[in-house]
GULO-908083 format. One record per residue (C-alpha): residue number from 0; residue in three letters; x, y, z. Coordinates in nm, 3 decimals. Example, Ala and Ser with C-alpha at 12.3 -4.5 7.8 and 13.67 -1.06 7.14 Angstrom:
BEGIN
+-----+-----+---------+---------+---------+
!   i !  aa !    east !   north !      up !
+-----+-----+---------+---------+---------+
!   0 ! Ala !   1.230 !  -0.450 !   0.780 !
!   1 ! Ser !   1.367 !  -0.106 !   0.714 !
+-----+-----+---------+---------+---------+
END
This chain:
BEGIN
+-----+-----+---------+---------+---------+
!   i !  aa !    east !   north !      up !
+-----+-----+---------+---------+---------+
!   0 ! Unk !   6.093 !   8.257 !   7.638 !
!   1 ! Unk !   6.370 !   8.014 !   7.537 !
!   2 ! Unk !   6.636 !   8.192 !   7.312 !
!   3 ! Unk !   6.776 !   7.845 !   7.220 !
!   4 ! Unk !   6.882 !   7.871 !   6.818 !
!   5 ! Unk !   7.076 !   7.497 !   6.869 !
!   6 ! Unk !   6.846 !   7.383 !   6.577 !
!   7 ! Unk !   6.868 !   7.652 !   6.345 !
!   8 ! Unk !   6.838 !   7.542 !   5.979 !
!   9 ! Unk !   6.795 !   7.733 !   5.636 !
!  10 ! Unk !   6.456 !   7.594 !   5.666 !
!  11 ! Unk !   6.327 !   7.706 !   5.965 !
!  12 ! Unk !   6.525 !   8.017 !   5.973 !
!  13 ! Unk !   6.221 !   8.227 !   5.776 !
!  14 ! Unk !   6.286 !   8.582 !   5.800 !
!  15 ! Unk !   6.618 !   8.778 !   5.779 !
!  16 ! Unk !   6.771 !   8.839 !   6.156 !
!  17 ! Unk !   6.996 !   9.105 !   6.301 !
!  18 ! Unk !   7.343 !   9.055 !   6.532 !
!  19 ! Unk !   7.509 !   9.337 !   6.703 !
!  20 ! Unk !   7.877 !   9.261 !   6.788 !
!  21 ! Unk !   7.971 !   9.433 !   7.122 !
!  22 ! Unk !   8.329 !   9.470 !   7.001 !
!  23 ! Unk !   8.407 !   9.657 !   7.330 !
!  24 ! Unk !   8.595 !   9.666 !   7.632 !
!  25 ! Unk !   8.421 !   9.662 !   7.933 !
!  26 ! Unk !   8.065 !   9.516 !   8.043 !
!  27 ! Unk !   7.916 !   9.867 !   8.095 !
!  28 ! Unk !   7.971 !   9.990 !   7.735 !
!  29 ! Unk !   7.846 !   9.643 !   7.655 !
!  30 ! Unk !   7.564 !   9.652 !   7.867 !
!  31 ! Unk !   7.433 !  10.040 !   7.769 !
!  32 ! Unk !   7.500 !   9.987 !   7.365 !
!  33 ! Unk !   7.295 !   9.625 !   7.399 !
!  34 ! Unk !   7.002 !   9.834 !   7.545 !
!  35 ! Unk !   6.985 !  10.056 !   7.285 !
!  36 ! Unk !   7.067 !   9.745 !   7.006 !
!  37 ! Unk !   6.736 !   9.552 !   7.144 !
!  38 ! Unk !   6.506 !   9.880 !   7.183 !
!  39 ! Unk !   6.628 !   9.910 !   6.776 !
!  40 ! Unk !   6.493 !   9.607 !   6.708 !
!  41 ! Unk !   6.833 !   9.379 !   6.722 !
!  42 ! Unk !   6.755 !   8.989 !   6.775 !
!  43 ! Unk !   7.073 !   8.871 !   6.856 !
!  44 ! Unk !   7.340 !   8.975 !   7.082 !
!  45 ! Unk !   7.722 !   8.872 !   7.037 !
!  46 ! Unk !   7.981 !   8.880 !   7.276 !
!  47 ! Unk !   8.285 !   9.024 !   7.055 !
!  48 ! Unk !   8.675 !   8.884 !   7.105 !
!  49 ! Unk !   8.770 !   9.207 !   7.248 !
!  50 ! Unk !   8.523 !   9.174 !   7.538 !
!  51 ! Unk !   8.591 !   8.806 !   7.600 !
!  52 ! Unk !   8.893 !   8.875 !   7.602 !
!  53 ! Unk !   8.847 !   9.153 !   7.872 !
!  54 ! Unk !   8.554 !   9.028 !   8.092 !
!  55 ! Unk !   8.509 !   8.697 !   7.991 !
!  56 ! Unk !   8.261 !   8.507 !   8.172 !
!  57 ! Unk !   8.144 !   8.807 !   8.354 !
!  58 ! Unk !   8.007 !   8.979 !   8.019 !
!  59 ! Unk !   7.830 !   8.651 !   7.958 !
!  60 ! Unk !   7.686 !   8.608 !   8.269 !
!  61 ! Unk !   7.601 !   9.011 !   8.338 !
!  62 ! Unk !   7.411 !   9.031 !   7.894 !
!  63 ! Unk !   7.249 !   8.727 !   8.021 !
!  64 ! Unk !   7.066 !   8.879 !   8.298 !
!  65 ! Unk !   7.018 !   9.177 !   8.149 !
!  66 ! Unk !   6.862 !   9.041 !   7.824 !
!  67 ! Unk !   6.683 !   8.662 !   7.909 !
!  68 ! Unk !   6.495 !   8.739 !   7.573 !
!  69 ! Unk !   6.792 !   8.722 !   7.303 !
!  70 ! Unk !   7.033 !   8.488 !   7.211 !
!  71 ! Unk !   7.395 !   8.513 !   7.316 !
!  72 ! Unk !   7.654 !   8.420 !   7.072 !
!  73 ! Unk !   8.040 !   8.422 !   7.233 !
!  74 ! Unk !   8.288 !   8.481 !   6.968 !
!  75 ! Unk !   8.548 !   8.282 !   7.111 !
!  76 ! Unk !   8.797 !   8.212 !   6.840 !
!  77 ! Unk !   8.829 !   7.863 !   6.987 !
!  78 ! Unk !   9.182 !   7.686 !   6.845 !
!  79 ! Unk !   9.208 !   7.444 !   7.079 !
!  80 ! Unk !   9.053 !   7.339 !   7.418 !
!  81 ! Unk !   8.737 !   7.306 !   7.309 !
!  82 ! Unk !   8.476 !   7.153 !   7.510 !
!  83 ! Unk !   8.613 !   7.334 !   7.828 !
!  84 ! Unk !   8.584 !   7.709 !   7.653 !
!  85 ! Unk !   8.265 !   7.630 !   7.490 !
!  86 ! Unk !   8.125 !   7.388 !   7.845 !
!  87 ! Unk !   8.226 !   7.724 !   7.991 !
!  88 ! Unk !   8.020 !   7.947 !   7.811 !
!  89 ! Unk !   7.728 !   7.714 !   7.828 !
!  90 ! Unk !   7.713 !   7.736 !   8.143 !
!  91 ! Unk !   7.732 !   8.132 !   8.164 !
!  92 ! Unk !   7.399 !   8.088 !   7.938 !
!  93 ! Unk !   7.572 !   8.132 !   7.619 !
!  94 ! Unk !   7.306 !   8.051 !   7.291 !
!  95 ! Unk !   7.612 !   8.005 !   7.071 !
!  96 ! Unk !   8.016 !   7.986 !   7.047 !
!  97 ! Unk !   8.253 !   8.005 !   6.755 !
!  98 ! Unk !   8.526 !   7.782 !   6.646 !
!  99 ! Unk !   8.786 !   7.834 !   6.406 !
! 100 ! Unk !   8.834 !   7.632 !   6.060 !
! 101 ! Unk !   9.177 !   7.675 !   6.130 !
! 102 ! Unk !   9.185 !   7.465 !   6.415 !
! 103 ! Unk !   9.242 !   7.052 !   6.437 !
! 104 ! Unk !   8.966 !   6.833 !   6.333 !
! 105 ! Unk !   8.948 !   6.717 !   6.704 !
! 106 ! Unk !   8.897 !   7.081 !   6.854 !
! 107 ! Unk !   8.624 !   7.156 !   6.606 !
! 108 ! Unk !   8.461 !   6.810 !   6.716 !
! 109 ! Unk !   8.498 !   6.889 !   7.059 !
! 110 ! Unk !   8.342 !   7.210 !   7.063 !
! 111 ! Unk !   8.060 !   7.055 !   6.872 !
! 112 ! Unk !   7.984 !   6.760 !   7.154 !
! 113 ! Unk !   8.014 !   7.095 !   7.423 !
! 114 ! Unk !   7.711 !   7.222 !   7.193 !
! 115 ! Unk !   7.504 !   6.916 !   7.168 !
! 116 ! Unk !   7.505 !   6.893 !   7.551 !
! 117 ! Unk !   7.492 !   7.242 !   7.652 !
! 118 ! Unk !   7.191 !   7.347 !   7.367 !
! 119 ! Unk !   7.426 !   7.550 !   7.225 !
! 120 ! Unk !   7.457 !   7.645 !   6.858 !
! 121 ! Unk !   7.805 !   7.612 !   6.746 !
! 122 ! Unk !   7.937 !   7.876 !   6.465 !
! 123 ! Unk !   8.287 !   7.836 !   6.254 !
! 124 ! Unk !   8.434 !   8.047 !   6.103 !
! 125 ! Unk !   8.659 !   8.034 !   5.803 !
! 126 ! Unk !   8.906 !   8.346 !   5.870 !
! 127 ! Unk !   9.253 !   8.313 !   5.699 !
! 128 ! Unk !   9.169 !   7.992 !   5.526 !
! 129 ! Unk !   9.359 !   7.980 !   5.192 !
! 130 ! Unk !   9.048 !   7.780 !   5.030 !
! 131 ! Unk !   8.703 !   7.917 !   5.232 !
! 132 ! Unk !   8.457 !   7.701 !   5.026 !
! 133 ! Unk !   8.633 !   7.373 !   5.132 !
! 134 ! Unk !   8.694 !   7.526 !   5.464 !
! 135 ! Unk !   8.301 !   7.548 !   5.506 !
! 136 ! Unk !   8.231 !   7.189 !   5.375 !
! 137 ! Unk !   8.457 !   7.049 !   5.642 !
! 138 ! Unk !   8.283 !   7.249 !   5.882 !
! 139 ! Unk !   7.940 !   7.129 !   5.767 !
! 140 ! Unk !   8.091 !   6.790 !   5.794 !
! 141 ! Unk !   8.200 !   6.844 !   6.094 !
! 142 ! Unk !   7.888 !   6.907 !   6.266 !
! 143 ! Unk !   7.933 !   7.285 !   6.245 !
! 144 ! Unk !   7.549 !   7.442 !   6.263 !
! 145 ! Unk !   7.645 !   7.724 !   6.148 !
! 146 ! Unk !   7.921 !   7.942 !   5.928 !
! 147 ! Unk !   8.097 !   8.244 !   5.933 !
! 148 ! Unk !   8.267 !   8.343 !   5.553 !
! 149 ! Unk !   8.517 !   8.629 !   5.782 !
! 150 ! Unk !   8.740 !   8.890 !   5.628 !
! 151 ! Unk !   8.951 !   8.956 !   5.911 !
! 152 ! Unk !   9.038 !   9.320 !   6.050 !
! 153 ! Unk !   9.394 !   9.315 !   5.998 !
! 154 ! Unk !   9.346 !   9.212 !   5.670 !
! 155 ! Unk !   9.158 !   9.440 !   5.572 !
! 156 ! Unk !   9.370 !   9.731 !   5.686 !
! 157 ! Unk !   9.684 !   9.572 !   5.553 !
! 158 ! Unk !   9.578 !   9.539 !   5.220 !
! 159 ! Unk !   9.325 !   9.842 !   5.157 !
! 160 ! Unk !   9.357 !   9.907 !   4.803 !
! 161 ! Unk !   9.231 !   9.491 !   4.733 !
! 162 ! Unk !   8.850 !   9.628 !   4.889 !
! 163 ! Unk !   8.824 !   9.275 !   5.038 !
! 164 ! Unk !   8.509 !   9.188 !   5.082 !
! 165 ! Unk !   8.300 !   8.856 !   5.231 !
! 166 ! Unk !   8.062 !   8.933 !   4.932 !
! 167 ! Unk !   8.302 !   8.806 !   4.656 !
! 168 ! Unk !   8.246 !   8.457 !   4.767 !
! 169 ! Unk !   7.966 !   8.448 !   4.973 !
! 170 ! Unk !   7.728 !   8.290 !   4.712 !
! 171 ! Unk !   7.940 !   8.001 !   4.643 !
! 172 ! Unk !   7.990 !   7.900 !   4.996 !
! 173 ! Unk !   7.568 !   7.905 !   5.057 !
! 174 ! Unk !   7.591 !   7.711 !   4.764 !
! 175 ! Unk !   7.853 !   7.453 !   4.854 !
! 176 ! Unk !   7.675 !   7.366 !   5.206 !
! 177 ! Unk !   7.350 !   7.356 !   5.328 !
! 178 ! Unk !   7.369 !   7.510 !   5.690 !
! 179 ! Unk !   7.317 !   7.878 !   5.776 !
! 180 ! Unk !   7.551 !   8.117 !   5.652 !
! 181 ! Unk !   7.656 !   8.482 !   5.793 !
! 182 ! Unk !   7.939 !   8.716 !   5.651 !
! 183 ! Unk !   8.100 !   8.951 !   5.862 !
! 184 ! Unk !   8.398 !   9.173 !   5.806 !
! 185 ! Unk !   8.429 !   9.542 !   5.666 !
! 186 ! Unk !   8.069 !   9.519 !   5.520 !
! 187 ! Unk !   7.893 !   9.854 !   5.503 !
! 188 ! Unk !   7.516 !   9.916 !   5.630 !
! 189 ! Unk !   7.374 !   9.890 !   5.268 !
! 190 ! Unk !   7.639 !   9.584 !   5.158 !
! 191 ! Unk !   7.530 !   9.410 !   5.527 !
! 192 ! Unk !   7.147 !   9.448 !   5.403 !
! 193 ! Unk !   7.245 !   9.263 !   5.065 !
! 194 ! Unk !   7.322 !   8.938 !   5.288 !
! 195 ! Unk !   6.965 !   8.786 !   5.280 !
! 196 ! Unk !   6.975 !   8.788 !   4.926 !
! 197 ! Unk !   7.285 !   8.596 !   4.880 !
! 198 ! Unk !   7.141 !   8.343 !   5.105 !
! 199 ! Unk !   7.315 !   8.485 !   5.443 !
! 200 ! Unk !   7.017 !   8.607 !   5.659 !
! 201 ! Unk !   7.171 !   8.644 !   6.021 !
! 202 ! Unk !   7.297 !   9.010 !   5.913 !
! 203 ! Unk !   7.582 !   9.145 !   6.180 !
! 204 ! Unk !   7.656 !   9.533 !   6.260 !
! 205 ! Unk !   7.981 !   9.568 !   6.463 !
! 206 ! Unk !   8.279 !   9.794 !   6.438 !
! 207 ! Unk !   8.305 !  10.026 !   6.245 !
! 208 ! Unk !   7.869 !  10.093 !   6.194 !
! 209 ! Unk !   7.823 !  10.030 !   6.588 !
! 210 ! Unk !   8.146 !   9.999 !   6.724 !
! 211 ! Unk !   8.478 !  10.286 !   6.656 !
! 212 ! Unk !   8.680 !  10.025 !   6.450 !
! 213 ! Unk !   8.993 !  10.163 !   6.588 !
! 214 ! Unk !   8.933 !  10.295 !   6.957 !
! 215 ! Unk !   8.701 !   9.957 !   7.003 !
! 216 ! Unk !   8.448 !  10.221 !   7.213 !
! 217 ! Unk !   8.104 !  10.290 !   7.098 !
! 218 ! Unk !   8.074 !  10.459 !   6.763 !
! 219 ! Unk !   7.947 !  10.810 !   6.817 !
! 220 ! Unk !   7.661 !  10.977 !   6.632 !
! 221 ! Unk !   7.289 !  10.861 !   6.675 !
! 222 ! Unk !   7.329 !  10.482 !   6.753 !
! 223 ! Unk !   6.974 !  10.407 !   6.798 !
! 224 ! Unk !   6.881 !  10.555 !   6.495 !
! 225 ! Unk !   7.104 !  10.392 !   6.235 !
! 226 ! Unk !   6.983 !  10.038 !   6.387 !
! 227 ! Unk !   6.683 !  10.100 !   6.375 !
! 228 ! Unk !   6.688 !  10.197 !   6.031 !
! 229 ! Unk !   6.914 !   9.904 !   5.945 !
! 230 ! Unk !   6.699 !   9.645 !   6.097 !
! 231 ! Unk !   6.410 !   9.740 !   5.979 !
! 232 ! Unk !   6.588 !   9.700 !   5.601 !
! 233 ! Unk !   6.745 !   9.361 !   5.736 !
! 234 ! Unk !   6.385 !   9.216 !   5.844 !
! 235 ! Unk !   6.216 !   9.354 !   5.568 !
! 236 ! Unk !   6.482 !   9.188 !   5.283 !
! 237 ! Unk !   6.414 !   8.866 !   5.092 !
! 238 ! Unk !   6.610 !   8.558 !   5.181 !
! 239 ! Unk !   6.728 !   8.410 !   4.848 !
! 240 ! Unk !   6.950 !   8.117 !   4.826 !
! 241 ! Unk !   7.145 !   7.980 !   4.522 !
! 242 ! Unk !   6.954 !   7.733 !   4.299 !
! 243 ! Unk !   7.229 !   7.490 !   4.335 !
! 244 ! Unk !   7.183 !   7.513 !   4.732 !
+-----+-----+---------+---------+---------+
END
């Protein structure tokens, strides 16, 4: 079965899909709370900064083997150096990497050649931009295939009493492009399951619904439960974009 999801468009993406975010520290966390994500019904399978960050290729390579059937999207944060990160992934067997808004025009574009010749879908993400909706139209015009409206963690803790939210402007980036859109950040299991509606249908549970927000371990209680639960929501929702879209 190819996981490949380079082409992925609004139109042939046709039912609501589910992303866990193995915002952990080692490969054998990762490994053990991906086995219990895919028995629950989870289609996709990302690679969170934190784990890059502490196994790198080796987490790539090892949720690879383990799981041939799902894509694997590599949140890499790319700023610069960006064919050799994303070329690197690729060839770990990475379905998809991320690049930041915030980087130079000629990172983004790099990153986005890596894809084209490595199958890869390439994801950016608009975290910290001071305008997000123009932030997403260069993206699109960048050759992005993909965005990510993020409402980053630090953020969120600093300012608390604000309740930011990637909700408050998710409709009028899916209606200012015309790639698929995903909104992460904060979002709790019933405000994740609203995504489809406002046109973002690649629904992510990470930290703090899978993952301990602060301890970056795996969330205790009945994991395989709750996403099983959730994704069963997330496949059954409607996927509704804006009339302007």
């Amino acid at each position: 079965m190819s996981t490949t999801i380079r082409h992925l468009t609004r139109e042939n993406l046709t039912r609501p899909l589910v992303q866990i975010s193995l915002d952990l520290t080692n490969n054998d966390e990762a490994l053990r709370t991906a086995a219990v994500a895919v028995e629950s019904g989870v289609d996709w399978i990302e690679v969170g900064t934190p784990l890059v960050l502490a196994e790198g290729l080796h987490a790539v390579r090892a949720l690879r083997k383990e799981f041939p059937d799902n894509p694997i999207v590599v949140d890499l944060k790319t700023m610069d150096g960006g064919y050799l990160e994303a070329e690197m992934m690729g060839d770990a067997g990475a379905d998809a990497v991320l690049v930041m808004a915030r980087a130079h025009d000629a990172t983004i574009e790099a990153v986005v050649n890596a894809g084209e010749r490595f199958g890869m879908l390439v994801m950016g993400d608009d975290l910290a931009e001071p305008d997000r909706v123009a932030a997403c139209r260069r993206l699109e015009g960048l050759g992005v295939g993909m965005l990510i409206h993020h409402i980053g963690y630090d953020h969120r803790n600093m300012h608390p009493e604000l309740g930011l939210s990637p909700l408050s402007e998710l409709t009028d980036i899916v209606a200012a492009t015309s790639v698929p859109v995903q909104a992460v950040g904060g979002l709790t299991i019933d405000e994740a399951i609203r995504c489809p509606e406002a046109g973002a249908p690649v629904v992510v549970f990470g930290a703090p619904l899978a993952i301990d927000g602060k301890t970056f371990s795996p969330a205790s209680g009945d994991l395989g439960r709750v996403l099983t639960e959730a994704a069963s929501r997330v496949h059954a929702a409607e996927i509704r974009y804006p009339a302007s879209a």
